[in-house]
N, C-alpha and C positions, 0 to 999 in steps of 0.2 A: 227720555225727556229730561231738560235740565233742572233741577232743584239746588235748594237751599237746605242744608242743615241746622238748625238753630240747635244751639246748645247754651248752659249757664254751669262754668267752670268746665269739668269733665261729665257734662250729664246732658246725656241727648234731650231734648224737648220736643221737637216735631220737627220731620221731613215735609217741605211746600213744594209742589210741583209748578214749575213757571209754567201756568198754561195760557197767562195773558200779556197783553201786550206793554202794559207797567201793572207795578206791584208796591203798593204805597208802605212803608216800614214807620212804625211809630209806637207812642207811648196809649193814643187814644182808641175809643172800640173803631172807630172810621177806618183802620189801616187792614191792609191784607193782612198782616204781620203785625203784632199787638204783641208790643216788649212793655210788660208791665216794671217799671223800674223808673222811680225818680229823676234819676242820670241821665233816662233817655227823651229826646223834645217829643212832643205832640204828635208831630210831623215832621219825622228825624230824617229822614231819605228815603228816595225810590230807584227802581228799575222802570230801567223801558226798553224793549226789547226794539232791534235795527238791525237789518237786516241778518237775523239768527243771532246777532251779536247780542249780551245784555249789559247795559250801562248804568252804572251806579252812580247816583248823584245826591251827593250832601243837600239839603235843603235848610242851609244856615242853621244846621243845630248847633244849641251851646256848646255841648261837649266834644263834635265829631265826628267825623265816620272816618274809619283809616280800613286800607287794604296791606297784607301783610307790615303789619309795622308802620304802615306810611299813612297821613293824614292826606286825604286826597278831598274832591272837590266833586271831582270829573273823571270817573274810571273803568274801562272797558273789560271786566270781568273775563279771566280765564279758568279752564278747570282748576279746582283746589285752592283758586286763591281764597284769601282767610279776612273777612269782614269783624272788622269788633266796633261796636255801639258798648259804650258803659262797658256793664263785666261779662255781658253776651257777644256769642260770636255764630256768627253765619258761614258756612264751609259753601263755598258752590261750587256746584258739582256736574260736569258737563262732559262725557265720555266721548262724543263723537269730535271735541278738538285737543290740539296740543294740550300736555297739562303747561309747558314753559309756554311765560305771558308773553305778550308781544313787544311790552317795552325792557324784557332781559337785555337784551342784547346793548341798550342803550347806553353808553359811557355814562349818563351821567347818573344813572341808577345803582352804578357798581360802587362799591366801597369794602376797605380791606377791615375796616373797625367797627364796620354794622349797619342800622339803618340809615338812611340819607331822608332828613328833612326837606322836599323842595319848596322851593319857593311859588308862590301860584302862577308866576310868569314862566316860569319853567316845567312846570305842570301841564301848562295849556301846551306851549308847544312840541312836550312827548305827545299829549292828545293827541296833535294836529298833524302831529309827524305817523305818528300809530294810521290813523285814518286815511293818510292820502297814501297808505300800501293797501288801501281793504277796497276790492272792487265791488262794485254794487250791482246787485241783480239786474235793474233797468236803471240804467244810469239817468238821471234828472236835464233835460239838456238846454235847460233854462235855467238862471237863478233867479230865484224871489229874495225878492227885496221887501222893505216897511216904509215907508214914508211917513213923517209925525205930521198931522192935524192942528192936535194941539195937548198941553204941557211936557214936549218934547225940550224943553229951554235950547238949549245950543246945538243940540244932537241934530244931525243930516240923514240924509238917508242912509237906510243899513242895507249892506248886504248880507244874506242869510247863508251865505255860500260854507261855513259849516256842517257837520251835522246832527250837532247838539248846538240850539243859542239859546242862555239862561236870561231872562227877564225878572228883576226886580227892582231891589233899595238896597242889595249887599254892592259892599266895595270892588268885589269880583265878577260881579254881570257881565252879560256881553251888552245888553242894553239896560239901561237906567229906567226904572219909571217912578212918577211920582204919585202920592196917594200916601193918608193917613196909616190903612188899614193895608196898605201893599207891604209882602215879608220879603224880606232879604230875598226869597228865591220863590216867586209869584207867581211864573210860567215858563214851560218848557215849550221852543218851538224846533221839533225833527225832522230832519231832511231827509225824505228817502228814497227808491228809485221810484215810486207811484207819486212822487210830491213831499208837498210839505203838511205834516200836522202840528196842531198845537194843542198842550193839556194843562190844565192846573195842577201846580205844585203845594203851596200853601198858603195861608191867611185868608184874611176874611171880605178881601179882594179878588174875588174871583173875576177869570176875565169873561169877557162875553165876544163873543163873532156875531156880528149883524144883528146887535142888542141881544143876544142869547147867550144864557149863562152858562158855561162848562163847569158843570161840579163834578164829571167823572167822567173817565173816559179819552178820548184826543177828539179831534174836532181838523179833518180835510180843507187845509185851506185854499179856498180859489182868485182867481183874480180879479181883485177889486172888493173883496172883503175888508170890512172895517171892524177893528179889533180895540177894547178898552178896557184898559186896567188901571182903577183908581182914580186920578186924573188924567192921565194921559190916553189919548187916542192915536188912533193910527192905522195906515190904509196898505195891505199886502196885495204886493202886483210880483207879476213877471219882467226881469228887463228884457229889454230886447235885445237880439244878436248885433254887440258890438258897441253896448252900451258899455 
């Protein structure tokens, strides 16, 4: 089974075995993973496992989350890659795939004088490039979409045709929402070959499906569910073939 090794400098602390389907990382007792350390936010990042794959996502902490050396966002965890929050670090550790990641290969990841800073625009699209090589159990043969209700402002319809889309107030979302108490990275909605789910990430905005509040766990989304977070609303459909 895949785990995480958490260590602080050269000192093991505990082996977590991924046996669900996210794994919340933070400074607070609320988190799977509880990094008692100032440096680290509240609600620093999660895991969400897709299809056997597990995806690391920054949840607008102060400080960070980088994968070997790299500050990332959005990043599809391979054996032995090296997670560091503050002055701890997370090893995960996953035996039945490659230990080289999937975005080795990628030019723009190489460099002869060390790590490469990317940029988030460049980020997204190793994502996006990584993902449209990874076939999916039952492939989804519909895309869902969101249509805004309301405090959508300019925003149109989206399509969900990723397989990670971050919802919040940060400048890197895929979608924007507004609300006082909405954090930079609000909710995660996953695409996967049974559909789409959606889960709370953080703040005190949680969202709700058909008035119901998701405080834990993902939440199956169907067609014609209405979803709100903070002020904004919004109704998840299927388009149709050829839309």
């Amino acid at each position: 089974m895949p785990k995480l090794v958490l260590k602080f400098k050269d000192a093991i602390l505990k082996e977590i075995s991924l046996d669900k389907d996210t794994i919340a990382i933070g400074r607070v007792d609320d988190n799977d993973i509880k990094i008692d350390n100032m440096a680290v936010s509240g609600h620093h990042a999660k895991l969400i496992r897709e299809n056997g794959d597990f995806v690391l996502i920054d949840l607008g902490s102060l400080n960070g989350t980088y994968v070997n050396g790299k500050k990332v966002s959005k990043w599809i965890l391979r054996h032995n890659d090296l997670i560091t929050i503050a002055k701890h670090s997370l090893t995960f550790q996953d035996e039945r795939a490659p230990a080289e990641s999937t975005f080795a290969s990628t030019a723009e990841m190489k460099s002869p004088v060390g790590t490469v800073m990317l940029d988030m625009k460049t980020k997204q699209q190793l994502l996006e490039e990584a993902e449209a090589h990874k076939p999916q159990d039952e492939p989804v043969h519909t895309i869902g979409a969101v249509t805004f209700i309301s405090g959508g402002d300019d925003q149109i319809d989206f399509d969900l045709s990723k397989r990670i889309t971050v919802l919040g107030k940060g400048s890197d979302v895929d979608i924007r929402v507004k609300g006082f108490f909405v954090a930079k990275t609000a909710a995660v909605i996953s695409r996967r070959g049974s559909g789409y789910f959606i889960s709370h990430s953080e703040g005190r905005a949680v969202p709700k499906v058909n008035g119901e509040s998701i405080y834990k766990g993902q939440v199956k989304l169907k067609d014609g569910d209405i979803i709100e977070i903070g002020g904004t609303k919004m109704q998840f459909y299927f388009k149709s073939p050829g839309d």
